[in-house]
N, C-alpha and C positions, 0 to 999 in steps of 0.2 A: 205564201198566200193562205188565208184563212179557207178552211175546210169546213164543208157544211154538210157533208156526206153522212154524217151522223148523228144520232138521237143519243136524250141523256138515258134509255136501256142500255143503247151498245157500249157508253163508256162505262155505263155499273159493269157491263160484262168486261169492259177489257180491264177495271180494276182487279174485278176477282180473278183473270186468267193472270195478269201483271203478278199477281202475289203468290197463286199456285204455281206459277214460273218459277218464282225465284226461290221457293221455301221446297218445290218436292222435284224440279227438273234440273235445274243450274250446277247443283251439287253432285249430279249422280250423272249428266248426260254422257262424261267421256267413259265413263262404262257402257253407256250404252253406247258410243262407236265402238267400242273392243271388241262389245259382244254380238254388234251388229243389228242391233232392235234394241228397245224397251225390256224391259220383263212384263212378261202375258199380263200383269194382274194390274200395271199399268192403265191401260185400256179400260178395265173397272172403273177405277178411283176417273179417269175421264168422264165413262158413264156416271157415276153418283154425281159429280159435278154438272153434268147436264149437257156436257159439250157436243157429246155423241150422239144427242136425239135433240136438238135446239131443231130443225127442218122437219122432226119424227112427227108426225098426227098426236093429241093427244091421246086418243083411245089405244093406241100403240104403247105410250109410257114416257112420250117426246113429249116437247113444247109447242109444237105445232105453229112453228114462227117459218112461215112462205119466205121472210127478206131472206136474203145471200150477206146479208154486211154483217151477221154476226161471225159468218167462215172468213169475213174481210177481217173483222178483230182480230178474228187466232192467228192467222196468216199472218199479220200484222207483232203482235205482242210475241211471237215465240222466236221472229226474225227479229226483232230488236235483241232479244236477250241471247239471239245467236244460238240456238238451238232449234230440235225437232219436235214433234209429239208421235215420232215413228211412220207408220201407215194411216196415221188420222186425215192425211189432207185426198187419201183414195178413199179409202173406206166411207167419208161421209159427203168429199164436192162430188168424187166422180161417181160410185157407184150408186151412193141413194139416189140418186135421179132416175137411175134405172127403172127400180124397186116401185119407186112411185107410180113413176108413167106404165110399167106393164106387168108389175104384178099382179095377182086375182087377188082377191080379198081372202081365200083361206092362206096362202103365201104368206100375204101381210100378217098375217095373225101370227103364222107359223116363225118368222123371222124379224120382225123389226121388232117387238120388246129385245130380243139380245143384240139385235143391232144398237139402239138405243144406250142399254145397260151396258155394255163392252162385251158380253159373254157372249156374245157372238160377233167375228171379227171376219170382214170379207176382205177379197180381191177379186180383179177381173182380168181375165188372158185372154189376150188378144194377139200377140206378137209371138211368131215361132219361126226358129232357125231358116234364115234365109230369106224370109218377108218384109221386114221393116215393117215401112208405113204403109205397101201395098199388102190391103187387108181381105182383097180380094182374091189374093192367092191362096188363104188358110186352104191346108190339107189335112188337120184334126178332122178326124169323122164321127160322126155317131149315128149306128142302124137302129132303129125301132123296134124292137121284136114282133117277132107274129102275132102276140097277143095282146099287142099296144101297152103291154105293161110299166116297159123299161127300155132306154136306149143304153146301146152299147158301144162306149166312148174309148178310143183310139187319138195317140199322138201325142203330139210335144209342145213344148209352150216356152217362152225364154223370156228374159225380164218383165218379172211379174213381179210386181211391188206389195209385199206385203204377202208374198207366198210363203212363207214361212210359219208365220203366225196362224196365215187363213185357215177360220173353221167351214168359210162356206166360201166358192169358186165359182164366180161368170165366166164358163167356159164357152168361148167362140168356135164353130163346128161346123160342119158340113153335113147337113141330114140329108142331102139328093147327093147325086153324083155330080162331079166336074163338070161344068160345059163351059170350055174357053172360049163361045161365043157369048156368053152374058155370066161373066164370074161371081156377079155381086149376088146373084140369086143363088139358093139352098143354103145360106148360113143364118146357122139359129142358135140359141142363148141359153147354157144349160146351166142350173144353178147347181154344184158338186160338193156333197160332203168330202172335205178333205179326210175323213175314217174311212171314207171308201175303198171298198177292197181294189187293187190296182191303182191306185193314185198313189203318187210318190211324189215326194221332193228332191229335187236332184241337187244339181251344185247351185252352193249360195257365192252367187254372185261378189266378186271382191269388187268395188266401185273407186275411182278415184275422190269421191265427194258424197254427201249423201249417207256420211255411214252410220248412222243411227237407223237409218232406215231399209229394212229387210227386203231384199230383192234376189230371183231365185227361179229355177228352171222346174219345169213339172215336168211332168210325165202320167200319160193314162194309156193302161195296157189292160181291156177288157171290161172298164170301168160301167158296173152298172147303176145306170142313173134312172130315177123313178120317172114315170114320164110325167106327173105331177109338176117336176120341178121345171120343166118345161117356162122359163120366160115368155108371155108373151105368145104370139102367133109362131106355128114352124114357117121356117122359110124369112122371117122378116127382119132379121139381126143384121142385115148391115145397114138398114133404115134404121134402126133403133142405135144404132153407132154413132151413125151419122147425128141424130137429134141431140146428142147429148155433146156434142164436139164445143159449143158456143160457153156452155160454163167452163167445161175443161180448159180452155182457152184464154177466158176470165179468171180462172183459177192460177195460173199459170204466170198472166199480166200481174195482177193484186199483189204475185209472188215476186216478181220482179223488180216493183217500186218499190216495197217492202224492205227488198235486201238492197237496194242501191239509198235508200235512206239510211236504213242500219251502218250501210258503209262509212257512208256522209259523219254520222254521231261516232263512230266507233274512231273514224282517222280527226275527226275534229278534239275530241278528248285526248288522242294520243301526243299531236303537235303541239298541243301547249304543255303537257309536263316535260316531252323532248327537247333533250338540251345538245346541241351541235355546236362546236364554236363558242361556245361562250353564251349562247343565248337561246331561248324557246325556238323550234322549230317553225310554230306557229307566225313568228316575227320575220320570216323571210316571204321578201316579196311574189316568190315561183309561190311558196304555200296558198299564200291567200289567195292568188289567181285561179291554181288548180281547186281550190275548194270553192271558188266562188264560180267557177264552171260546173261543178256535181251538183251543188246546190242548185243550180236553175235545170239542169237535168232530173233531178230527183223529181222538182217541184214539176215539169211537164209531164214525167210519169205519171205522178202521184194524180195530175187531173183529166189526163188521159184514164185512169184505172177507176179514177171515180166517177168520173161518166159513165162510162161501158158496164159499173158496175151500179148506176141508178138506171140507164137502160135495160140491164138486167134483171132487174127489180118491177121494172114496170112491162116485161116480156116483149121487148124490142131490141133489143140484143140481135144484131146481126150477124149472120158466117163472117161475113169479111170487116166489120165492125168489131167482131171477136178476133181476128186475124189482127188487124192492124193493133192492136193493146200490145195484143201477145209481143207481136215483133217488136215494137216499139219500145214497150217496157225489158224486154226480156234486153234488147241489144244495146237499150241503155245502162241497164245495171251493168252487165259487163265490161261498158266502157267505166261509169263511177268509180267499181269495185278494183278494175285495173290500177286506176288511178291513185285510189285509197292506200292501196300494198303498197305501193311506188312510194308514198309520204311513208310509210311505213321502217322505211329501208330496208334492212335484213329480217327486222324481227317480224317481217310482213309474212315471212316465207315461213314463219315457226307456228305450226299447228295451234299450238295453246293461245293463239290471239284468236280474235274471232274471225279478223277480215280476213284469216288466212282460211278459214273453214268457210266465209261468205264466199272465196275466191272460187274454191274447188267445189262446193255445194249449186254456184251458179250455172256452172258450165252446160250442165246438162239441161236447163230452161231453153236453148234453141235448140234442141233437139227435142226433148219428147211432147205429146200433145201435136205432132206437126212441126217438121225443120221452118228455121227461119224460111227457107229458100219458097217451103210448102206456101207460109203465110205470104210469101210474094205472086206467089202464083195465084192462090182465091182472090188479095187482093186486086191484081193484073184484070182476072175474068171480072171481078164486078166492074173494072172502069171499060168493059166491052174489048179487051184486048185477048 
């Protein structure tokens, strides 16, 4: 079905991302699963390109473009060619949102031109050993000093996307003490120079999928944080979590039709040069059946993702509007992507194809951002259940 989700910018921009795909990532990406990230100076060449400040204000060094469909393009163009661009899809859906809605205006100044330009490259910890999604358990703390100057940040953090590289850290904490009658309150949002004296990286996460993309455990042992960098109100960070959960979500959907498309093109080109028996794969009748079921899956993704993502667009974007994408999309590409490797036969299962890297790359879409099970549950509460 024809697609009307986009204007003739976003396809100038998915040209120019189409070509920078293929001429500076295509060629080098399995070094970057080896080495597990990009190289640092990657992220640069993104920023001169503009990719990393297309949402930035201009007076920051961005574009100052409000839509979300040009993070639809990249999302889009880097999962066709079966690659990453590292920590770009944190660093610029999930964290600038942040930056925007509650940094001060010396913040802004202080951080988004190197957000923008790559020389400054964030992440956000939220998840520490033994909490999951229950975000209202964090026991990272941070005391205030007596003289308001600086808090003093304690604890651990664990798949954090993009800790490796991070020059700067949304650290989730606890400025009041515990009260297991109302958990959600005293967590607030510190922004962490990773040079900070006690901040460490710990082990980098071996992933089954994902592996271009750097994921990785912290650790803060006496960390002093200027109280400047303070996000926002103390006390107000699990509101501030909460508001940003709908793009995250959309982020996550986008990703999902994306890669169960990608599946779709990747096992359709393989079946017609596939010779079985004496004849193209593509010529047996299970083929065309099983591609003519991904196909009308892909194609309900793709208009489920482009709703949720012009609702998004026009700030009506719902929790459980953002729930139902996420699930939908995400638990269809897993069924397509199954399906794909299955046409595939053996050579489904050998890394250097791509739908073998869409397979294991997917996995982890019903799980982060909220389990599927989660997306059933907000969905459930909106229908008064």
């Amino acid at each position: 079905m024809r697609r009307s989700v986009f204007d003739e910018d976003h396809e100038a921009f998915r040209a120019t991302l189409r070509d920078f795909i293929a001429k500076e990532v295509v060629p080098v990406h399995h070094e970057w699963e080896e080495q597990g990230h990009p190289p640092r100076d990657f992220y640069r060449r993104l920023g001169d390109l503009g990719v990393l400040g297309v949402q930035v204000p201009e007076e920051f060094g961005g574009a100052g473009q409000a839509s979300f469909k040009f993070a639809a393009v990249a999302t889009e163009e880097t999962t066709r060619a079966g690659v990453s661009f590292g920590n770009y899809s944190v660093h610029t859906n999930l964290i600038l949102p942040y930056l925007m809605a509650y940094a001060n205006e010396e913040q802004k100044r202080r951080w988004l031109p190197g957000f923008a330009s790559g020389a400054l490259m964030t992440a956000i910890a939220m998840t520490e050993p033994g909490t999951g999604s229950d975000l209202a358990n964090i026991r990272t703390s941070a005391e205030l000093s007596p003289d308001g100057t600086h808090y003093v940040l304690n604890g651990a953090k664990t798949f954090i996307t993009g800790g490796v590289l991070a020059d700067l850290v949304l650290v989730v904490a606890r400025t009041t003490p515990y009260d297991p009658e109302n958990r959600r309150a005293g967590l607030s949002i510190l922004c962490v120079e990773s040079r900070s004296e006690g901040f460490a990286v710990g082990r980098k996460l071996r992933k089954i999928g994902l592996k271009a993309s750097d994921t990785a455990e912290l650790s803060f042992t006496d960390v002093k944080v200027p109280a400047r960098n303070l996000l926002g109100e103390e006390g107000a960070g699990f509101s501030y979590l909460s508001h940003n959960l709908p793009q995250e979500r959309l982020t996550i959907a986008l990703g999902g039709a994306a890669t169960a498309a990608a599946a779709l093109r990747f096992a359709t080109g393989y079946v017609r040069e596939r010779t079985v028996f004496g004849k193209p794969v593509a010529h047996f009748q299970n083929t065309k059946f099983v591609l003519a079921e991904c196909a009308t899956e892909v194609t309900a993704a793709q208009l489920m993702a482009d709703r949720a993502l012009e609702l998004h667009d026009e700030g009506e974007l719902t929790v459980a509007d953002a729930a139902k994408a996420k699930l939908f999309c995400t638990e269809t590409a897993g069924r397509v992507i199954d399906k794909c490797l299955q046409l595939h036969g053996g050579y489904g299962y050998i890394t250097e194809y791509p739908i073998a890297r869409l397979y294991a790359d997917t996995r982890v879409s019903r799980i982060y951002g909220g389990t599927s099970e989660v997306m059933k549950t907000i969905i459930a509460k909106s229908l008064g259940l």
